[in-house]
C-alpha positions as CSV (number, residue, x, y, z in Angstrom):
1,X,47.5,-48.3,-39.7
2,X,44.0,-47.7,-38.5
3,X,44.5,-49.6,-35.2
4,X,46.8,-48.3,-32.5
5,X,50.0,-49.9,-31.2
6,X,50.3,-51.3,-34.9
7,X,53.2,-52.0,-36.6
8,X,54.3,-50.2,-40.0
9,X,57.0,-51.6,-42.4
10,X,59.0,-48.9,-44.5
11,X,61.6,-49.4,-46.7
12,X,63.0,-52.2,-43.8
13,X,62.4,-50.3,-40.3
14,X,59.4,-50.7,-38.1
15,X,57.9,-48.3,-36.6
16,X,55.3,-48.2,-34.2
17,X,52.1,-45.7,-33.9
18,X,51.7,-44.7,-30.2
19,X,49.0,-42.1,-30.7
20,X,46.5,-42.0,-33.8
21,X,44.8,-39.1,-34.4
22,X,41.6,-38.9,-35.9
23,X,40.3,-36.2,-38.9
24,X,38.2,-34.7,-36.6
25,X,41.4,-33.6,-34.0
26,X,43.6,-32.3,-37.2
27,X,43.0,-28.5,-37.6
28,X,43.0,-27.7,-41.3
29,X,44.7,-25.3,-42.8
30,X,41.6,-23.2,-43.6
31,X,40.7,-23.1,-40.3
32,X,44.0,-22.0,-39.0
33,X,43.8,-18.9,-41.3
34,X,40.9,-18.0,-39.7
35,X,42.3,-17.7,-36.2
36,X,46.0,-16.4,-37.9
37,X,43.6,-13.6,-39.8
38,X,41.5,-12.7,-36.2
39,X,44.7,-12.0,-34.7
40,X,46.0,-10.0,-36.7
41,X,43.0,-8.2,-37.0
42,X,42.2,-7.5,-33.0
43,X,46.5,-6.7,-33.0
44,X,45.5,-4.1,-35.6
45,X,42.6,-2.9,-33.9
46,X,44.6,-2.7,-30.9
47,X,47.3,-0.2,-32.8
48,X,44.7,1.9,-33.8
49,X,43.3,2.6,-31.0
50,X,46.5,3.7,-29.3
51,X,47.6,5.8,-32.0
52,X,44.5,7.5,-31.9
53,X,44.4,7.6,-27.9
54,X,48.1,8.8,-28.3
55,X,46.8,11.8,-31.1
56,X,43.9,12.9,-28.8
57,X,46.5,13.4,-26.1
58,X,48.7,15.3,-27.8
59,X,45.5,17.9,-28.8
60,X,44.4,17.7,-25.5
61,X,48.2,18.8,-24.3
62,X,48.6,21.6,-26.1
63,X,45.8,24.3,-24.7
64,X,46.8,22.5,-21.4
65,X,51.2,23.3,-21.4
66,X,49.5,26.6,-22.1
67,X,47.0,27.5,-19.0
68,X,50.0,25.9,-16.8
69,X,52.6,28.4,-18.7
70,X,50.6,31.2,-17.9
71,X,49.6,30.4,-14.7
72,X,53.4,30.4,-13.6
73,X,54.1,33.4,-15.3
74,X,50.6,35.0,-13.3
75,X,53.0,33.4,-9.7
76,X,54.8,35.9,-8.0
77,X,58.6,35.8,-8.6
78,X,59.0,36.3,-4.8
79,X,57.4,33.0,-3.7
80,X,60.4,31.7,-5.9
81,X,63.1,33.2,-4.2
82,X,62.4,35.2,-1.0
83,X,65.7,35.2,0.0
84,X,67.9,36.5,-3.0
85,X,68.2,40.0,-4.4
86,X,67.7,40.3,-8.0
87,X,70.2,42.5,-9.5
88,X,74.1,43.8,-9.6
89,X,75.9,46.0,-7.2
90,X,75.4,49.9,-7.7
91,X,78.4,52.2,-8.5
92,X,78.6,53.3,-4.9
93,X,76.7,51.4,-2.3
94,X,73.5,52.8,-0.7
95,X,72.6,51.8,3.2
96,X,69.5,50.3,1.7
97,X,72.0,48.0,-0.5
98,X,74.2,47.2,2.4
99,X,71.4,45.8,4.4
100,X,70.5,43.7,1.5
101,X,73.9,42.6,1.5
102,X,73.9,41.6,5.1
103,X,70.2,40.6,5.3
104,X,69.4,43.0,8.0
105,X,67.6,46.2,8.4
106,X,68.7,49.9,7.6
107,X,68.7,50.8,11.2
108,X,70.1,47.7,12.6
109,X,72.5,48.0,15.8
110,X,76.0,47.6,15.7
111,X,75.6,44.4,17.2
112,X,73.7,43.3,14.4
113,X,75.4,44.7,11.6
114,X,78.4,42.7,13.5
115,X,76.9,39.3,13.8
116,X,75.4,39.6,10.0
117,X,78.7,39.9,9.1
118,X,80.5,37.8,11.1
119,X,77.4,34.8,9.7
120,X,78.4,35.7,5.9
121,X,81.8,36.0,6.2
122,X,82.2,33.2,7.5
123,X,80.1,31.8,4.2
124,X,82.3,33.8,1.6
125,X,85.8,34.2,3.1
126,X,88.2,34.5,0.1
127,X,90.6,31.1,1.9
128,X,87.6,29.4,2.4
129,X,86.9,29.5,-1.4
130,X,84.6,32.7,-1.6
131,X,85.3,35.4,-3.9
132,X,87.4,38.6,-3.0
133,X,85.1,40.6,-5.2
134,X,82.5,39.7,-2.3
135,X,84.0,40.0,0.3
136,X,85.3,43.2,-0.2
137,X,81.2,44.1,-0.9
138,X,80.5,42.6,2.3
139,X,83.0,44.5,3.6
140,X,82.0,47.7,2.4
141,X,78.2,47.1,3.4
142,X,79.3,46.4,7.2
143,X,81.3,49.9,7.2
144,X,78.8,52.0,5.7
145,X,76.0,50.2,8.8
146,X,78.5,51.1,10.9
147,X,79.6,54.5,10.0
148,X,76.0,55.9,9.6
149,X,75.3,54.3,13.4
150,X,76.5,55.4,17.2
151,X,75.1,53.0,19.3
């Protein structure tokens, strides 16, 4: 058995022993604990330190969401949304509100007022899906520009 390429009888069959290894190659079983038990140690070393990475993040998040929160609140609203007026329609319509409407000026010509509302007509035209609630505001802002001018 010690000798390789020898030939072992058991129970009628022979086999044949390609490879013998010696004590010194076998790992014992004590020795395999150790390196089973120093893996599972650096794994649970390596858990700890995220969770604890993960925790200090979390602290470090919260007085940070706040200075951004009220930061944006410190932004003016108008560098949001230059173009839009904030707010519903008065009872009756003022010149300043109809130039809001139509995105012009109060004194505007006619041939402004004309092409502003020709452009968002165009835009909001009841059969081309717009509403007849605002068209019939865009309307009513072109007629008071133009009643209010003589040019």
């Amino acid at each position: 058995m010690a000798n390789a390429g020898s030939r072992v009888s058991v129970e009628g069959e022979t086999m044949r022993y390609t490879e013998y290894n010696s004590q010194s190659q076998i790992r014992s079983e004590t020795e395999i604990d150790k390196r089973l038990g120093g893996t599972l140690i650096a794994v649970g070393l390596g858990v700890a330190a995220a969770g604890f990475a993960g925790r200090y993040a979390f602290q470090l998040w919260k007085p940070l969401g706040q200075v951004l929160s009220q930061t944006a609140k410190k932004m003016p609203t108008s560098a949001f949304s230059s173009h839009y007026y904030k707010g519903g329609f008065d009872q009756k319509m003022t010149k300043r509100e109809a130039s809001l409407i139509l995105g012009i000026s109060p004194t505007s010509t006619k041939s402004k007022v004309r092409d502003a509302h020709r452009r968002i007509m165009v835009l909001n035209h009841p059969d081309k899906g717009g509403s007849p609630y605002m068209a019939a505001k865009i309307n009513e802002a072109k007629d008071i520009l133009d009643k209010d001018q003589r040019r």
